[in-house]
N, C-alpha and C positions, 0 to 999 in steps of 0.2 A: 504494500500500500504506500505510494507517494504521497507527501507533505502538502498540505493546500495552504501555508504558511502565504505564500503571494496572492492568491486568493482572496483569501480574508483581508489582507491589506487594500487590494485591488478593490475587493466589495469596499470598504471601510470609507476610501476615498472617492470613490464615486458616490455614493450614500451621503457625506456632507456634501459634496460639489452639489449635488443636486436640491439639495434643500436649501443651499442659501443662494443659489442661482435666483428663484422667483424672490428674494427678499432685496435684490440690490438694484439701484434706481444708477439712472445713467450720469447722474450727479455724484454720486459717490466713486463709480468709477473714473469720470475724467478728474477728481480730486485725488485720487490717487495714482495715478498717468502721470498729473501734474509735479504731485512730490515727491514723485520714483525720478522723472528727469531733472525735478530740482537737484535732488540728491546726488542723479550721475555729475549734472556739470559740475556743482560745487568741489564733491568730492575730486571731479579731473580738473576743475583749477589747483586747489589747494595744492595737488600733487604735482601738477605742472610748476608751482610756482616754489614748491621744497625742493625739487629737483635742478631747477636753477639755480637755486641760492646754493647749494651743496656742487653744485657740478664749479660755479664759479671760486669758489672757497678751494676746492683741490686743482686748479690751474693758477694762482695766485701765489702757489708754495713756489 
C-alpha cells in the first residue's frame, strides 16, 4: 500500500484555495499587487544602493 501523504496535502490546499476564493473582492487583491511591487522595488533599491556604496569602498583601498 503506497502513502497518500501528497494527497492529503494536495486535498488540504485546494480545500482553503477554494473557500477563500469566493471571499476576496478585487480590491483587496490589486492592494496587494500593489504592496508585493512596492516591496520588490524598495527592496531592489535598497540593494542596488548597499551594493554601491560597498563596491565603491573596496576600489578606494
Amino acid at each position: 500500500m503506497s502513502s497518500s501523504g501528497n494527497g492529503t496535502v494536495t486535498g488540504t490546499f485546494v480545500g482553503t484555495a477554494l473557500c477563500l476564493v469566493p471571499t476576496l473582492t478585487s480590491g483587496e487583491v490589486l492592494r496587494t499587487v500593489l504592496l508585493a511591487a512596492t516591496g520588490a522595488a524598495v527592496s531592489f533599491i535598497v540593494s542596488w544602493i548597499l551594493g554601491r556604496l560597498f563596491r565603491n569602498r573596496g576600489t578606494k583601498e
